[in-house]
C-alpha positions as CSV (number, residue, x, y, z in Angstrom):
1,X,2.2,-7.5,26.3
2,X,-0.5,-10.0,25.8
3,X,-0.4,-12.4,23.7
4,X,-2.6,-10.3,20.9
5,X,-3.5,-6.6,21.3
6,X,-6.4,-5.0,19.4
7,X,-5.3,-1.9,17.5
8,X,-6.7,0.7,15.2
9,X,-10.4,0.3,17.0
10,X,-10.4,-3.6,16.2
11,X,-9.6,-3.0,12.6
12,X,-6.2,-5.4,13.3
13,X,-4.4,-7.5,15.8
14,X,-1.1,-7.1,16.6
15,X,0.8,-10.3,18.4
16,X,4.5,-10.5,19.4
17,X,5.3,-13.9,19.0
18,X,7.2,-16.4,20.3
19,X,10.0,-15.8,17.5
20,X,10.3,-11.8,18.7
21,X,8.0,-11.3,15.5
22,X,5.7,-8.6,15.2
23,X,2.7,-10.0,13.8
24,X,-0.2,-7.1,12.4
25,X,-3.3,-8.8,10.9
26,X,-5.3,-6.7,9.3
27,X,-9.2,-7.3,9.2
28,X,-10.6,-8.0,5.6
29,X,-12.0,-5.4,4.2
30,X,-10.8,-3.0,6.9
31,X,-9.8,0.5,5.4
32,X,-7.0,2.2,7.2
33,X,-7.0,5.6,7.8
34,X,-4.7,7.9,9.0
35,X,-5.8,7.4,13.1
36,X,-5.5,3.6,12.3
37,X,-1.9,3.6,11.1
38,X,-1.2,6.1,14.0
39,X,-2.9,3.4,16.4
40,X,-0.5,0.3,14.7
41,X,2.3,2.1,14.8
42,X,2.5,3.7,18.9
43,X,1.3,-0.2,19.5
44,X,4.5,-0.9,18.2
45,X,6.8,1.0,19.2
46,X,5.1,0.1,23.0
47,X,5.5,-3.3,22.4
48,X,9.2,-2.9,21.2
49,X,10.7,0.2,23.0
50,X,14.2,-1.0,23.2
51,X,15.0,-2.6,20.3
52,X,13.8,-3.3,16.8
53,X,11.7,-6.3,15.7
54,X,11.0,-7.6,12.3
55,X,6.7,-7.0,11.4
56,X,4.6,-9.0,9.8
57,X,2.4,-7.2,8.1
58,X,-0.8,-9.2,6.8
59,X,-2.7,-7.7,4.5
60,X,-5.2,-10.5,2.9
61,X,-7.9,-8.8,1.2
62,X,-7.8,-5.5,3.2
63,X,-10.2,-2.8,1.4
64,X,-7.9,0.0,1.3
65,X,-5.1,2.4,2.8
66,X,-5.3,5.9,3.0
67,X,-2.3,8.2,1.7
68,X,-2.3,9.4,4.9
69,X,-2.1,6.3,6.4
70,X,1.0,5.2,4.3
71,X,3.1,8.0,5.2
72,X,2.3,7.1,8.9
73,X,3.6,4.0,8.2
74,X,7.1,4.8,6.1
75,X,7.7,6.8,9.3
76,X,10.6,5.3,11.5
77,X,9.6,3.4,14.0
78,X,10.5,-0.1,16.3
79,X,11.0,-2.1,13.4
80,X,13.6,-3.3,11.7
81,X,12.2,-4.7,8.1
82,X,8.9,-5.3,7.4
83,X,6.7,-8.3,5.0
84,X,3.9,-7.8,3.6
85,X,1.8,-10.7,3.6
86,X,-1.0,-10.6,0.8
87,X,-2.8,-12.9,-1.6
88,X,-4.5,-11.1,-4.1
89,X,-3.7,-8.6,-7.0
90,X,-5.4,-5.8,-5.0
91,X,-3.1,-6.7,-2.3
92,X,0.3,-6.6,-5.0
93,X,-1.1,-3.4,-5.9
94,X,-1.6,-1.6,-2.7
95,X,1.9,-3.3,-1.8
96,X,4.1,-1.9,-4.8
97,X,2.9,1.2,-4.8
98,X,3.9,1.4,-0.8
99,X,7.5,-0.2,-1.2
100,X,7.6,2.1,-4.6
101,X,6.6,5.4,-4.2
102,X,6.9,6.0,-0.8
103,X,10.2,4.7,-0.2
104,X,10.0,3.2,3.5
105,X,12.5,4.1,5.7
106,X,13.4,0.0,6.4
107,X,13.5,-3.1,4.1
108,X,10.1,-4.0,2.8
109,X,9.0,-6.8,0.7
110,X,5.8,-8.2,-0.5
111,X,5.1,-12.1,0.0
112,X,2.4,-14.3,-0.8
113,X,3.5,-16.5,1.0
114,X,4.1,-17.0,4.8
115,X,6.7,-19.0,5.2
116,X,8.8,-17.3,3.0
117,X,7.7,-13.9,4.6
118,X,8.6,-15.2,7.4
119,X,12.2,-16.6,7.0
120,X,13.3,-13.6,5.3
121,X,12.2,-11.8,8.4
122,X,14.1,-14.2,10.0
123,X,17.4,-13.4,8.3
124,X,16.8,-16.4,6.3
């Protein structure tokens, strides 16, 4: 893979990085809709067919996710525990009620910040 990979028709990057990390950034504003969270994930599990890797999920002021788009993404799929990166109340929001109601298949947390996102990716 290269070094970043446009997914969901530009609506995010997605980077593997040098720490086996997943990174997904998610435009601002970007909605996601159910073709979008289909997009991420088959990126993914591309990027990562034999094993699991932790994801970085930044979500920064994205406008909104679709239901459909959420069950997508509590799917299994090649990851092994997942961060959500946010800054905003909107963000907190959109964040409990995915770790909450829809009950993801992998551990999922929300962060505000990204060093702490990722060193408990990290097993830290």
């Amino acid at each position: 893979m290269s070094a970043h990979v446009e997914v969901a028709g530009g609506k995010a990057i997605l980077t593997l990085r040098p720490d086996g990390i997943l990174q997904l950034v998610w435009a601002p504003g970007a909605y996601v809709d159910e073709d979008d969270a289909v997009s991420a994930v088959t990126m993914m599990n591309q990027v990562s067919p034999d094993h699991d890797r932790p994801l970085l999920v930044d979500m920064r002021n994205i406008g909104n996710t679709s239901t459909r788009a959420r069950d997508v993404f509590v799917r299994p799929h090649a990851v092994s525990r997942v961060a959500l990166l946010g800054e905003s109340p909107v963000d907190e929001v959109i964040a409990s009620f995915f770790t909450g109601v829809r009950q993801p298949q992998r551990p999922t947390r929300y962060f505000t910040s990204e060093a702490k996102a990722l060193s408990w990716l990290s097993g830290g």
